[in-house]
N, C-alpha and C positions, 0 to 999 in steps of 0.2 A: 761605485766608488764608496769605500766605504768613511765614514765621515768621524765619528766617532770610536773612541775607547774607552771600557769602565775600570776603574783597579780599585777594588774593596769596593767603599761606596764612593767614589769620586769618577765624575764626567771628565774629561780631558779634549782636550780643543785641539785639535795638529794644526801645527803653522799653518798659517795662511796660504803659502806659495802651493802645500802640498793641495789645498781644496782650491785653488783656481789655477793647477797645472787639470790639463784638458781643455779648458773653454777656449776658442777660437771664434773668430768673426761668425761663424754659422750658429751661434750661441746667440747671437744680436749684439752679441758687446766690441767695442771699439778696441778697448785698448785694457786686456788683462793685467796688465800693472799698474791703471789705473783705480781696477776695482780695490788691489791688494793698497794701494797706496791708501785709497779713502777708509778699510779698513781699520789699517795699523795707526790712521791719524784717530779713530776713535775708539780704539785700545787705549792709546797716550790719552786722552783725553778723560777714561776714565781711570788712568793707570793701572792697567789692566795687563800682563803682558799674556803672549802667546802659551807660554805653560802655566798661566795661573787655573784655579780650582776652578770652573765655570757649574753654576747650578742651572736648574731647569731643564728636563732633556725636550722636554715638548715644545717649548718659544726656541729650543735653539737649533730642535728639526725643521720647527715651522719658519725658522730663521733661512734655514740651508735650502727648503724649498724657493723662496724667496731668491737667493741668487742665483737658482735657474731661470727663472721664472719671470721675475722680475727686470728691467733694461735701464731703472731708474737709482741712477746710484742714491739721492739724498734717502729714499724710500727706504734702499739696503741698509742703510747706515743708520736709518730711526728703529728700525725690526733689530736690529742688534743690540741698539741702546735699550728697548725692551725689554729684550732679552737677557740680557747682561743684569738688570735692571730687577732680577728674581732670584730670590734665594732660599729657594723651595727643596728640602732635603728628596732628593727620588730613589732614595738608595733603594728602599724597600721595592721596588716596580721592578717589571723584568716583562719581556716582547715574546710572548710563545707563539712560536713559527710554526702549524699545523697544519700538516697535511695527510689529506683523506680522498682517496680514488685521483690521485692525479692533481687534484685541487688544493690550492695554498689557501691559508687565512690568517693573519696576526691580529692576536687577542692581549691584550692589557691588561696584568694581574700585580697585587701586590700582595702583602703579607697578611693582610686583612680578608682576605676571601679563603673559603674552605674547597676545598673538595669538589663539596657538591655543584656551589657556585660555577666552575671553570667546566665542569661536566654540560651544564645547563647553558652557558653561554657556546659550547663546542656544537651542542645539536641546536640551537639555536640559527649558525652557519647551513647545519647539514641536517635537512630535513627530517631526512630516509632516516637517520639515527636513535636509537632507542637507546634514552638512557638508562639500562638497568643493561643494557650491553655492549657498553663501551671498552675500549680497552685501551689505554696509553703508552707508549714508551718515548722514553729521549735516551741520548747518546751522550756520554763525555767522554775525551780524547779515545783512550783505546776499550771505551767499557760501551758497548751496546746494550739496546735491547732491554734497560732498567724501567721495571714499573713504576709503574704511577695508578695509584690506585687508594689509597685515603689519602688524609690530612699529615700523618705524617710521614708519608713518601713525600708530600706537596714540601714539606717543610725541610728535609734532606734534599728537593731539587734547591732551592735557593740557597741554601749554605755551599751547595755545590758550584752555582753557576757566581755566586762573589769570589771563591777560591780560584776560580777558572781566569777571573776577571772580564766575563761577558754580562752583555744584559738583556742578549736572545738567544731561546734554547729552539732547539727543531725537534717538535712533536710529532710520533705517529699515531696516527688516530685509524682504530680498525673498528669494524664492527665484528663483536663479539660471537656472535650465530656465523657467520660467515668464515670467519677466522679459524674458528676450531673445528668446522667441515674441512676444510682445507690443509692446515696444520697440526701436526702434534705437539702440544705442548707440556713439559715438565719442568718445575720448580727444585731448585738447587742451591743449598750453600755457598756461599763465595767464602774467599780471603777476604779480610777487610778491608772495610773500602777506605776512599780517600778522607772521610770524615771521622774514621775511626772505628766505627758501628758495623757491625755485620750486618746486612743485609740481605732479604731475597732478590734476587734476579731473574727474570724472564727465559729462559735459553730455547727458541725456536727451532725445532728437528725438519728441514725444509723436504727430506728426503721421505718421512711417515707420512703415506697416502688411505692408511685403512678408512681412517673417516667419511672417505668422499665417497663408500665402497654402499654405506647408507647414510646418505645425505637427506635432510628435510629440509622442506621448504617453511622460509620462517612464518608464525602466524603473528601479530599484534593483535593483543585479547582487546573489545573495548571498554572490560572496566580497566585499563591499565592506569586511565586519569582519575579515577577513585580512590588512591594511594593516598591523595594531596586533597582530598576532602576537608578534613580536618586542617587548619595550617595556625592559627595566632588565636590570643585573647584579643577580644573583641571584633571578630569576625562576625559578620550578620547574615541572617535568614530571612527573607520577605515573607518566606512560604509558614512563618511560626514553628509553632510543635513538630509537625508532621513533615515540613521541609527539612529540619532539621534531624529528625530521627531518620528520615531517607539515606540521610547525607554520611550518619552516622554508621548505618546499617551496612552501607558500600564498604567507607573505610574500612572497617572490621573487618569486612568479609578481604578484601584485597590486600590485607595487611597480615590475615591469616590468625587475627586472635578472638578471643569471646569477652562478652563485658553482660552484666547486667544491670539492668536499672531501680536504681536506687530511688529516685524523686520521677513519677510520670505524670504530668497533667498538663493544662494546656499554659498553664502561667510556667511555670520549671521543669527541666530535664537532666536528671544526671543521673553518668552513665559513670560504672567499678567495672575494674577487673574481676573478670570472675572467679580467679585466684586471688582474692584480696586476702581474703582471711587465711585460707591454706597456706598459701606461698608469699604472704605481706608483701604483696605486690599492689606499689599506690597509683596506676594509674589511674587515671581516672577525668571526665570532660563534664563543665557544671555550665548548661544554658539557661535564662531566663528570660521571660519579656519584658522589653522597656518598655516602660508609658513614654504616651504621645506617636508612636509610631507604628506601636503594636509587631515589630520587629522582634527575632527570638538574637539574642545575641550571647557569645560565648564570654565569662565572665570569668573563671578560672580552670587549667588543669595541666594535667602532667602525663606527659604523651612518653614517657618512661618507662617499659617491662621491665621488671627484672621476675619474670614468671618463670622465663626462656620459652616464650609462647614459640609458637611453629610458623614456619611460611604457608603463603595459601596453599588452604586444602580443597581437593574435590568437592565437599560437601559442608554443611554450616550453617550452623541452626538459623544464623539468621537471615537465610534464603528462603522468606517466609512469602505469603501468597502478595503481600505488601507490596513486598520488592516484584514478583513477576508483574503485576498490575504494571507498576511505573515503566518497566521494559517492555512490554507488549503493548501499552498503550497506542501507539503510533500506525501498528500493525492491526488491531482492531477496526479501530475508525476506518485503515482503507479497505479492510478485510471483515466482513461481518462474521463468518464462519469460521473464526479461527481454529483451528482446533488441537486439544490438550497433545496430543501426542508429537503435532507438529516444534509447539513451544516448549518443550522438552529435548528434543531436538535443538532446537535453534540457542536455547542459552546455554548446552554444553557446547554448540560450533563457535559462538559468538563469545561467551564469555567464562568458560571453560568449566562451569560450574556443574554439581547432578543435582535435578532436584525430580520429586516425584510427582506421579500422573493428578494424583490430587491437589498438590498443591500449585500444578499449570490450571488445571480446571477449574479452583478458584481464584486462581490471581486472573484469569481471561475475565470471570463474573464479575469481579470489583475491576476492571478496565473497560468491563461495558458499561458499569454503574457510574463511572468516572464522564467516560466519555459520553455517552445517553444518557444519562440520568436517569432516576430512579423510577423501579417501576410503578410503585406505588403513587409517588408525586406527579408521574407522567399524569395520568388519568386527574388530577387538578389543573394541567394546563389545557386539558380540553377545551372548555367554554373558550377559555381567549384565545385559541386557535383557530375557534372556529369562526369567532366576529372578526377575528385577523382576515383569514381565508376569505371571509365575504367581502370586505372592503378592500382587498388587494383585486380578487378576482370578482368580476361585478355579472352577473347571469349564475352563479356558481348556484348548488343548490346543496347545502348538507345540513341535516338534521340530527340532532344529538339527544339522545333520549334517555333518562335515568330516573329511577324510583325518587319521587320527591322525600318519605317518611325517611326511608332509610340512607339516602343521598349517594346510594351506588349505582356505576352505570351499568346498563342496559343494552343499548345500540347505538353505531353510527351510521349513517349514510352520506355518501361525499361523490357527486359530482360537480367535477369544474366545468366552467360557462365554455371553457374553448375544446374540452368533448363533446359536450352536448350538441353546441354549433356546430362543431364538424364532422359527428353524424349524421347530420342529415345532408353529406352530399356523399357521403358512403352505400352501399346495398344495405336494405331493407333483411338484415339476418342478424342476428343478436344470440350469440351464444354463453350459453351460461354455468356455471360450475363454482361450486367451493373449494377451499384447501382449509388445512388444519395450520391455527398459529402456532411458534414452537418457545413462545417468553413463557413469561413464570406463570402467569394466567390463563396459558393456551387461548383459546376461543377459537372461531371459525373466521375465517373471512369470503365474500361472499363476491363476486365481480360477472359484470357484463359488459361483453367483447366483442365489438364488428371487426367487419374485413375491410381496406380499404382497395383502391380501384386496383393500386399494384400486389394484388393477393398478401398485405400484410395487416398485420394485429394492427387493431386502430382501439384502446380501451376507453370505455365509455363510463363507467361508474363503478365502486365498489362501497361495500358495506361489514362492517365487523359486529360479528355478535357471539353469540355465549356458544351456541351447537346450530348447527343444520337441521331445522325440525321446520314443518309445517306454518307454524306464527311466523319465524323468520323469513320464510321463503315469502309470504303472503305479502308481509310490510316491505321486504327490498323490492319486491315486484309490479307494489302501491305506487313506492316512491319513482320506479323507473317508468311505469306507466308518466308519470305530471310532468316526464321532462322530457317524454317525447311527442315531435309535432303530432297534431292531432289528422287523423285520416290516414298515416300509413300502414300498412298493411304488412306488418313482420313477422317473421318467420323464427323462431327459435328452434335451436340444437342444442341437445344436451344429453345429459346422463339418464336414469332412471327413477331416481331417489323419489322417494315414497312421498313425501310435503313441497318439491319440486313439481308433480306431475299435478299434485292438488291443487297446488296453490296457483298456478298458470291456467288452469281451467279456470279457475274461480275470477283471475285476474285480466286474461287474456283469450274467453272464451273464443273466439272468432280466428283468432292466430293458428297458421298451422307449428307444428310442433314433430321435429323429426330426433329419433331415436339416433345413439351415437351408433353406428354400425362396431367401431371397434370394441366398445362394451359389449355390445349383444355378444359378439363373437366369443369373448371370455366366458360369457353367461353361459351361452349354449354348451362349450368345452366341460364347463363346471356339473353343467347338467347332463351330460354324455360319462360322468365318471362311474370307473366300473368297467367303460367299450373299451375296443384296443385302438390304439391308438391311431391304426388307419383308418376305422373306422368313423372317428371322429374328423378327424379331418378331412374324408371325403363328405361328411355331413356339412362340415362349415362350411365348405366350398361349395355346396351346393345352393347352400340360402344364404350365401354373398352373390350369387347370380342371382336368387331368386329377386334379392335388396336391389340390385343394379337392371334388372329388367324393363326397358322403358316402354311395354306396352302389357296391357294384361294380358295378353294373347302369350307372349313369351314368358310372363311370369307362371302361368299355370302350366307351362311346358314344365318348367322347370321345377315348381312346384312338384309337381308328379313325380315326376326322378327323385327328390329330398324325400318324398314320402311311400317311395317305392320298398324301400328295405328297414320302412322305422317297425321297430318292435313300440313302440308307444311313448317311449321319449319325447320324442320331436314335436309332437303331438298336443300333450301336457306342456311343455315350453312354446307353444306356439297358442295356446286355449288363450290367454290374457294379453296377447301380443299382438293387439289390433294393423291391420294391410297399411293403414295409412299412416302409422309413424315412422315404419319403418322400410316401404318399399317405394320408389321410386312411381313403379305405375299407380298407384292408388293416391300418391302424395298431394294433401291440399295445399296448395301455395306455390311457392318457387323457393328452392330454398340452394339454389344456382351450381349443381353439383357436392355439394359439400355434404358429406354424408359422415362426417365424425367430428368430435369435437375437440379435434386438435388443438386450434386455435385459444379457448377457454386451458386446455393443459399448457399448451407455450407461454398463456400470463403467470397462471400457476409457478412453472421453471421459473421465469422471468424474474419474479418476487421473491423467489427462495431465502436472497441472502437477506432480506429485509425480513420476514417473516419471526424472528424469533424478536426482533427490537421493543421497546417500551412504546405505549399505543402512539405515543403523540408522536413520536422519532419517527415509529410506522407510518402514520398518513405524510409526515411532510417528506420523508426518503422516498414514498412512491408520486408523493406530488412531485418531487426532485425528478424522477428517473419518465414520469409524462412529460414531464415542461422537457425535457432535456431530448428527448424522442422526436416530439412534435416540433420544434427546434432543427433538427438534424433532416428531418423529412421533409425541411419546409428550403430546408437550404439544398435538399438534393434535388428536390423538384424543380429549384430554380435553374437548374442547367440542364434540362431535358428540352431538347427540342424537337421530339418525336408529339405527333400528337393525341395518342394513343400512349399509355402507361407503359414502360420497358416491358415488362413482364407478359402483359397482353400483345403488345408488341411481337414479341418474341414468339411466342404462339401462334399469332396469324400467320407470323414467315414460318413456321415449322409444317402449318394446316397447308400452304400455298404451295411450298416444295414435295407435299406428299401428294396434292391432287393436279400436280404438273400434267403427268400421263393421261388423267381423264378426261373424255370427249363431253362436251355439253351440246346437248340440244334444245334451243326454243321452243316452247309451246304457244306462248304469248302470254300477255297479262301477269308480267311477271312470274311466269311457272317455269322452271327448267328441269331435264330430265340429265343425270349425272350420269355416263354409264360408267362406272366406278365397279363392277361385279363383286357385289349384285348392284344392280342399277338403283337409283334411289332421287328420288322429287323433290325440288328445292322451290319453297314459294316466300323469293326475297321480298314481297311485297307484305304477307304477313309473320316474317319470318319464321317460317317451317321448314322440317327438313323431315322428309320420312325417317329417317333415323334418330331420329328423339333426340340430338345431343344439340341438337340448337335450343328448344324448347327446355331443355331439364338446367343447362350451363347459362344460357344465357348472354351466350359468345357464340358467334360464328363459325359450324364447322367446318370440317375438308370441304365436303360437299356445296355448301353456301359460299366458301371463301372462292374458289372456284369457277362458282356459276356468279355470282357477282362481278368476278374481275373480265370472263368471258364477256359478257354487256357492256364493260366500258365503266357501271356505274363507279362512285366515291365511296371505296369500303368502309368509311367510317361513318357515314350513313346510316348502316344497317350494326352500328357495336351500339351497346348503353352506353349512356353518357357517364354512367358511374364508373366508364373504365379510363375516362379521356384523362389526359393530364392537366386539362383546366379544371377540371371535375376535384382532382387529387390536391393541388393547389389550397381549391377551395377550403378544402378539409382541414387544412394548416393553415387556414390566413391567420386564425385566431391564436393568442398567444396564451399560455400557463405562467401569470406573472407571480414573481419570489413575493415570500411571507417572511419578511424581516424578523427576527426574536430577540432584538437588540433591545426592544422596548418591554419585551418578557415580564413582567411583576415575578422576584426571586420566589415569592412567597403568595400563594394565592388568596387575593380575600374570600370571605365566608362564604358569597353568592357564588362562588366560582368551586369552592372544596368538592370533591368528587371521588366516591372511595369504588376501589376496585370490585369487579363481581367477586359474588362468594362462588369459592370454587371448592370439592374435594379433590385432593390429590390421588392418581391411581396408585395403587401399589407398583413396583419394581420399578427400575431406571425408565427413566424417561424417554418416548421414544420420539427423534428427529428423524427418523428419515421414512419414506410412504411405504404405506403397506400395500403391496400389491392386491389387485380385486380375486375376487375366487374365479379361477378359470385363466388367468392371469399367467401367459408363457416367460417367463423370468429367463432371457438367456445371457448365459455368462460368454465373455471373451477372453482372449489373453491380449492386456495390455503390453504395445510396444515400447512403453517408457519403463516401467516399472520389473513387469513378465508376470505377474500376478492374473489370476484368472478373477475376475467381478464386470462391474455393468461399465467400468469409466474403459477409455482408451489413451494414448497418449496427450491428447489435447484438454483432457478433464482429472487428469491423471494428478492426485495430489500430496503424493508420497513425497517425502523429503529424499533429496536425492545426493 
């Protein structure tokens, strides 16, 4: 029902009878001539009659609402006197009835709001909407389809809609992108319209399909709220100087023009068009800092071109390494290896910009300097890192060692109290190896790594120093000796390295010490160069048997064959390559099958992404990435209820179901004979197995798992307790607890200053990624993500896609 009418600027009231024909008893009201009655008695009473001028249209909608609504006459009758009671000119208002995908909205506008205002209150309604792609029309009597599109369409609709004598217009609201995939559109002269004024008009061709023929799908860029950086005088900056020249640097770039600065320091900032002088173009933005709050705030300027500068451009000077830093920040911190080619990529997908490979590879350097902090300053947060570390973590052991005269460091050593503790309910093998750091200082870092009972990396200590050389190897070896229990008997695995081999003699005289077999293998290849290539690799294979032979009897079988066909090679690679580091039957120790040293390269991998960080980032990301390991290991073991390690586990059922088929025979005294062809002698009582794979692994094999379960006896019995799951437990009861840097000193005192090693820089680009060893088979794949042939596959595959 419609309730009102406007003619010019006046509201008009319709009799009474006309707004209370409809109400009936199921309205709640008794008697509709009594409503109309208590009405017209306080018209009279304000002499008021039925066609007088009534003002207010909101008290006397929210009047009309009320005689719905309401059941209480004296209530109707005070909301009128209210009502009545305002003489509020509304002429200028007018109800735009807007509808967008199906969906109404009525919005409240008067002669006071521009353009852009009703633009911003329409996506306000509608999310999905972008205002720079809106598109409007309304309709009067027989004229469709009229734009609306600045302030002065806005101001020919309202001279429109008083001549009309309405005070609600019905708007279409499209989205722009979508609209002209769909539509053809062209712009046309009319006859003049009803205001006098020619105008353009809209005329939609509903019948032109080519557009849809190549249709895009829309993007929204996310600098699009960079436009509106800039907005009023006295606008503030928390961030100062540098907050605000950010702020600056967007707008510009999204606005599409250039300015240069005139005043830069940290107290004022202003910014000229940089056609000021050529094209006396005065725009221009003057910030300064208040005192008292050290806020930068906008004090005058004039956001006016008259340059005729351009819309945004692909490219813009001031898409400097600045701006990438602030963009990529977020991406750093979770990504340590970001890298230049990627974010180049990413800010022309994300924000439509080109910029080049130099300036992502420095804006990434000033986002790790942002986020990490510097490298230089890192190396003065040392000291209080490490008294941090000790009173957080209490058994920890790290020592910090730097030139007193010259007050540069040296070395660190860092083990936490809950490695230490929970090596010693791991196996007695310690494997060991360096990797190259990849920050501005490079250096080595240096780590030693056991295995825990369910065959995983369990890391014990690391140490950073300047290179890999003989002194280093000596003092990390000092220090890893004091923190282990005293009387075990370990075993180490590792590489070859020349101050490695010395230094562990000199350290850990008594320890056996096993050669990686995977290194030899490269070595040998390296030293076979020149043969063809079968050749070589029937040599490897022969002294990977000779490595694996677990009696001497069969190593010099075997032996013999490798040295059957050497021209002298083999020979001279074998003169300095003493039986017992590197062959299984000669080996002193136990060093429980493991014959390479994987494990030391999997912490290696493991660290990667942390390896190039500022030092002190460095130690607290790998204390991060232990505590958080030992954490997860301590939570998985709590739901095993096997008692025996999954892993070993798994193994016994694998040994169980291969020696199903074989017959065991009694001897007594614990001896059984397997007949497994060839037959072989099992004595669970000092756990032996004629086939050496009890004694070398130090698990239980076919053979033993078999003749064990044949007797009835409890196979876990006869496993090391280093494999049980209480064992493994043990190993994680102890915690790696957090090193707060809330309490940080910004600024280190004197006893605490610490300057970095003196380093020379090599010549040419710098190199992050490993150089393979000589003899080293490099094989390439073809990646299923990318189709690239190199070492990644789909799952390490880092191409932007």
């Amino acid at each position: 029902m419609q309730w009102l009418r406007r003619s010019s600027s006046r509201l008009m009231l319709l009799p009474i009878n006309t707004r209370i024909k409809g109400l009936n008893k199921d309205d709640g009201y008794d008697n509709s001539t009594k409503i109309e009655d208590g009405i017209k008695s306080r018209t009279r009473d304000l002499n008021i009659t039925n066609n007088e001028e009534i003002q207010g249209l909101e008290e006397v909608a929210a009047a009309l609402r009320e005689l719905h609504n309401n059941q209480n006459l004296e209530e109707i009758d005070e909301t009128y006197l209210r009502a009545f009671d305002i003489r509020t000119d509304m002429a200028s208002e007018l109800i735009m009835m807007c509808q967008h995908d199906g969906k109404f909205a009525a919005i409240r506008m008067n002669r006071g709001h521009d353009f852009g205002t009703i633009i911003h209150k329409i996506c306000a309604r509608w999310s999905d909407l972008d205002p720079d792609s809106v598109i409007l029309n309304y309709s009067l009597k027989d004229t469709e389809h009229i734009i609306l599109d600045n302030d002065d369409d806005l101001t020919t609709m309202f001279q429109n809609a008083e001549l009309a004598g309405i005070d609600d217009i019905m708007i279409t609201v499209r989205d722009g992108a979508r609209f002209f995939m769909d539509e053809a559109v062209q712009v046309t002269p009319t006859a003049k319209s009803d205001t006098g004024k020619g105008k353009q008009i809209l005329i939609v061709d509903d019948d032109d399909v080519i557009p849809s023929f190549c249709s895009h799908k829309k993007v929204k860029l996310l600098s699009s709220d960079w436009s509106d950086g800039i907005t009023a005088v006295g606008q503030r900056f928390e961030g100062g100087a540098s907050d605000f020249k950010n702020v600056l640097r967007k707008f510009a770039i999204e606005r599409g023009f250039e300015y240069t600065l005139a005043k830069n320091d940290k107290v004022r900032v202003t910014a000229q068009c940089k056609y000021r002088t050529v094209k006396k173009c005065m725009w221009h933005v003057h910030a300064r800092i208040m005192p008292g709050n050290e806020y930068f705030h906008i004090l005058g300027m004039d956001l006016a071109h008259t340059c005729g500068f351009a819309v945004r451009t692909l490219t813009n000077p001031h898409a400097t390494a600045e701006l990438v830093a602030d963009l990529v920040g977020d991406d750093v911190r979770g990504k340590h290896q970001t890298r230049p080619v990627d974010v180049v990529k990413g800010i022309k997908r994300d924000y439509g910009l080109n910029i080049l490979y130099h300036q992502a590879w420095w804006g990434i350097e000033k986002a790790r300097g942002l986020v990490f902090g510097d490298y230089v300053k890192s190396f003065s947060c040392l000291k209080w890192y490490v008294g941090a570390a000790k009173s957080t973590n209490p058994g920890s052991h790290i020592e910090l060692e730097s030139d007193e005269e010259s007050k540069r460091f040296k070395r660190l050593f860092v083990a936490f109290g809950a490695c230490v503790q929970g090596f010693n309910q791991c196996r007695p093998l310690i494997f060991l190896d360096a990797a190259h750091l990849k920050g501005r200082y490079r250096g080595t870092i240096m780590a030693a790594t056991g295995k825990n009972g369910n065959q995983g990396i369990f890391p014990i200590c690391f140490a950073i120093v300047d290179a890999e050389t003989y002194e280093n190897w000596r003092w990390f070896l000092e220090h890893l000796r004091s923190i282990l229990a005293p009387g075990r008997d370990i075993t180490f695995i590792s590489d070859r390295h020349t101050g490695l081999l010395m230094a562990r003699r000199d350290i850990f005289p008594e320890s056996g010490h096993g050669y990686c077999l995977l290194h030899l293998k490269r070595n040998l290849r390296d030293h076979l160069k020149g043969t063809t290539r079968a050749y070589r690799e029937r040599v490897v294979s022969e002294f990977v048997r000779c490595a694996y032979a677990p009696t001497r009897e069969i190593f010099h079988q075997n032996m013999t064959k490798l040295l059957s066909h050497d021209d002298g090679k083999v020979v001279e690679f074998l003169t300095n390559l003493r039986y017992e580091n590197w062959s299984n039957a000669f080996f002193r120790g136990q060093r429980y099958g493991e014959m390479t040293s994987n494990v030391a390269e999997s912490f290696n991998a493991w660290i990667e992404a942390e390896r190039h960080l500022p030092i002190t980032i460095l130690v607290d990301e790998l204390r991060k990435k232990i505590m958080n390991l030992m954490s997860e290991r301590r939570e998985e073991a709590s739901k095993w209820g096997c008692q025996i390690c999954p892993e070993m586990d798994k193994r016994m059922r694998a040994s169980f179901n291969e020696s199903r088929t074989w017959v065991v025979s009694a001897a007594g005294d614990g001896v059984y004979e397997v007949l497994s062809f060839p037959n072989v002698t099992v004595d669970i009582t000092r756990h032996i197995c004629s086939c050496q794979k009890w004694q070398l692994t130090g698990f239980p094999c076919a053979h033993a798992v078999i003749a064990i379960s044949s007797c009835g006896k409890d196979m876990t019995e006869y496993v090391d307790p280093y494999y049980f799951s209480q064992t493994f437990r043990c190993s994680y009861s102890t915690s790696i607890h957090p090193i707060p840097t809330v309490w940080m000193p910004e600024r280190p005192v004197d006893e605490d200053f610490l300057l970095p090693p003196l380093c020379k820089k090599p010549p040419g680009r710098p190199k992050n990624k490993r150089i393979p060893s000589r003899g080293e088979n490099v094989t390439f794949i073809r990646c299923g993500r990318c189709g690239k042939m190199g070492k990644h596959n789909r799952q390490t595959c880092k191409d932007a896609m």
